[in-house]
N, CA, C and O of each residue as an XYZ file, in Angstrom:
216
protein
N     -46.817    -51.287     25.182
C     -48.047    -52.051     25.341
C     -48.501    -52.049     26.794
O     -49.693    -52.156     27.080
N     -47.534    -51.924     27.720
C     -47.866    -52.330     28.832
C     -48.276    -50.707     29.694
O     -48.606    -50.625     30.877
N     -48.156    -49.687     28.844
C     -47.743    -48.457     29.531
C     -49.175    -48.093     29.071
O     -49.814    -47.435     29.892
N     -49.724    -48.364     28.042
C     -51.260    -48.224     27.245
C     -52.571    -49.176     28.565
O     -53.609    -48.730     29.051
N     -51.896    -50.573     28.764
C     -52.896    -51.079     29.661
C     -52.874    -50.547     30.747
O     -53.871    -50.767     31.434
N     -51.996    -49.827     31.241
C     -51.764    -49.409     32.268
C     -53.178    -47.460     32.396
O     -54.098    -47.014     33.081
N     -52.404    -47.132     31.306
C     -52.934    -45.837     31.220
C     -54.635    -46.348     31.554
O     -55.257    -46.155     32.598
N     -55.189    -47.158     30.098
C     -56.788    -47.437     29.936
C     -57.280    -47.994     31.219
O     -58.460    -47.841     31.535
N     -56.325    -48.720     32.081
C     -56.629    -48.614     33.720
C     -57.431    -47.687     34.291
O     -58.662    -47.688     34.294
N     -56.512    -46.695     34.897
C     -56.519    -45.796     35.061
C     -57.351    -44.981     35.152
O     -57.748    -44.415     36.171
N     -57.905    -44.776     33.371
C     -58.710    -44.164     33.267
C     -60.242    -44.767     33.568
O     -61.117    -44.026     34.016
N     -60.427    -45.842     33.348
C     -61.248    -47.012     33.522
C     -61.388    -46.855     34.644
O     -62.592    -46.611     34.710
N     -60.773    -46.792     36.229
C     -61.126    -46.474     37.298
C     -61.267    -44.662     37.276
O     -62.459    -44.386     37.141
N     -60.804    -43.983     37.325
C     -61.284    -42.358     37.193
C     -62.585    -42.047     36.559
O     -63.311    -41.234     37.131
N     -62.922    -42.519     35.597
C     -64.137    -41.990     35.188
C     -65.348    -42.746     36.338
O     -65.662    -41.684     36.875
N     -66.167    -43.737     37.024
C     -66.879    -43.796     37.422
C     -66.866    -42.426     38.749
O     -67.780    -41.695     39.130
N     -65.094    -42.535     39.269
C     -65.243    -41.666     40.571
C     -65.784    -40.226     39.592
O     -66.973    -39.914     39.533
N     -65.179    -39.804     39.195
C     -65.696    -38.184     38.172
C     -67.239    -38.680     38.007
O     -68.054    -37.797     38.272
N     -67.536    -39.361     37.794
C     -69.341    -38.850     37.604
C     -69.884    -39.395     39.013
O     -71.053    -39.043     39.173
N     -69.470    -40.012     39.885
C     -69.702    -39.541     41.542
C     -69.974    -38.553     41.882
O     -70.931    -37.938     42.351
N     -68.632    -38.381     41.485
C     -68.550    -36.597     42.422
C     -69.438    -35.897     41.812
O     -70.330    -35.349     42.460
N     -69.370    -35.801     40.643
C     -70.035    -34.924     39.468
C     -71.552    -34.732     39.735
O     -72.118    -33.639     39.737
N     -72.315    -36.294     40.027
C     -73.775    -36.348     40.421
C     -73.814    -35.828     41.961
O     -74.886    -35.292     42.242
N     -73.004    -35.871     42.857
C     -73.056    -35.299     44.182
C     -72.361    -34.456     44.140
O     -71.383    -34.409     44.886
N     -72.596    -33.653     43.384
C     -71.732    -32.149     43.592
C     -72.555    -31.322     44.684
O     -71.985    -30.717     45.592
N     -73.913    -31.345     44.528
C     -74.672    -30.709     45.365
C     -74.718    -30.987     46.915
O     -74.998    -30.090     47.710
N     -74.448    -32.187     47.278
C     -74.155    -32.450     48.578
C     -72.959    -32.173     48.883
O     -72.994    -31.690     50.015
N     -71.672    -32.217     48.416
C     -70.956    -31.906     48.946
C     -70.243    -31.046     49.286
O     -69.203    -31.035     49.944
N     -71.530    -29.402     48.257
C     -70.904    -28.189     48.721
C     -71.613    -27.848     49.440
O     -71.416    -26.727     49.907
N     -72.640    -28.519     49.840
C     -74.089    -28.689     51.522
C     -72.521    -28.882     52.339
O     -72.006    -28.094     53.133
N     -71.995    -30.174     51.857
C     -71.253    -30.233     53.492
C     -70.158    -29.185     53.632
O     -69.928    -28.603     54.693
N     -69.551    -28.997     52.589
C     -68.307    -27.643     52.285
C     -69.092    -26.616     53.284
O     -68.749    -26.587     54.466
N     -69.974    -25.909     52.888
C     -70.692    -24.912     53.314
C     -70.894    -25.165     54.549
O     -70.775    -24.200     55.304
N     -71.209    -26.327     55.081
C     -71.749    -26.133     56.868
C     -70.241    -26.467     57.272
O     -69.744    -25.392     57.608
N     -68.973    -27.835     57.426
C     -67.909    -27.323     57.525
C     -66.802    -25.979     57.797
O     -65.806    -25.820     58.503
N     -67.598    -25.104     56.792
C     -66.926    -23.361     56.727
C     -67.341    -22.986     58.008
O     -66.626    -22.485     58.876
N     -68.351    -23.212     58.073
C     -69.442    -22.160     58.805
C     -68.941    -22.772     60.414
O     -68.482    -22.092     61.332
N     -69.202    -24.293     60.405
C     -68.127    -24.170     61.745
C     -67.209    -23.890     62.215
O     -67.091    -23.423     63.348
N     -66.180    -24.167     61.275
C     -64.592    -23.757     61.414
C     -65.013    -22.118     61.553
O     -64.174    -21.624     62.306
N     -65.877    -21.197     61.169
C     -66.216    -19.964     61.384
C     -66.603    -19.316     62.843
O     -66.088    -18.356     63.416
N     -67.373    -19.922     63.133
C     -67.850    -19.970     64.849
C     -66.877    -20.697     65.863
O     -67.149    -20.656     67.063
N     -65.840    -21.308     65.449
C     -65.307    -22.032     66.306
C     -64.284    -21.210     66.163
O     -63.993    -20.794     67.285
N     -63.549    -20.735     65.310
C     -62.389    -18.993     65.290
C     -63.423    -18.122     66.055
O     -62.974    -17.602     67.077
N     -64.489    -17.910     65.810
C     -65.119    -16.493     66.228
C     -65.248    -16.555     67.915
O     -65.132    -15.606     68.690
N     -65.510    -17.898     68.221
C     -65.601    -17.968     69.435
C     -63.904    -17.932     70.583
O     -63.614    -17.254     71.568
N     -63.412    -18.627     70.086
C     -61.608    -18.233     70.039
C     -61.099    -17.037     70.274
O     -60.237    -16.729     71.098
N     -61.899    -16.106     69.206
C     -61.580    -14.505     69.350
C     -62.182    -13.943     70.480
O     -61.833    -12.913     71.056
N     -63.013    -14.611     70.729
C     -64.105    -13.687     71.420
C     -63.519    -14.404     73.189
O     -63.551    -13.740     74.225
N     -63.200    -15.363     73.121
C     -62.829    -15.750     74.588
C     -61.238    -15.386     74.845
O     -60.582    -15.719     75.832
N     -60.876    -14.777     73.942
C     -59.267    -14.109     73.850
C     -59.324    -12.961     74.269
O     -58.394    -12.596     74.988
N     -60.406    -12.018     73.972
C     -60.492    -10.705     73.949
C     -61.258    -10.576     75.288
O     -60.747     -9.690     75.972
N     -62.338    -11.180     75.898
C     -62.975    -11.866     77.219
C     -61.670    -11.558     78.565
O     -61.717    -10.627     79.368
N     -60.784    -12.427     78.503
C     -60.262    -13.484     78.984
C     -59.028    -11.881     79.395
O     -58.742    -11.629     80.566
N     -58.508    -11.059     78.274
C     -57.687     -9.837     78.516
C     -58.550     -9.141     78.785
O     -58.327     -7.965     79.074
């Protein structure tokens, strides 16, 4: 009994976050995508002041 209230918990909190995310899926592969793209320029620039620098 107690392993059932426990579970319907659970799930009772998980489902609002899943349709969060779910409705902002689009923003948050906006931020995924610009994230990449820095971590991209910020290696590229790394390389480039490595290769500079020898």
């Amino acid at each position: 009994m107690i392993n059932t209230r426990i579970f319907d918990s659970l799930i009772g909190m998980a489902a609002p976050v899943i349709g969060l995310i779910t409705s902002m899926q689009e923003q948050f592969e906006y931020w995924l995508r610009v994230g990449s793209l820095i971590v991209g320029i910020a290696v590229g620039l790394a390389s480039l002041y490595r290769i500079v620098r020898k």
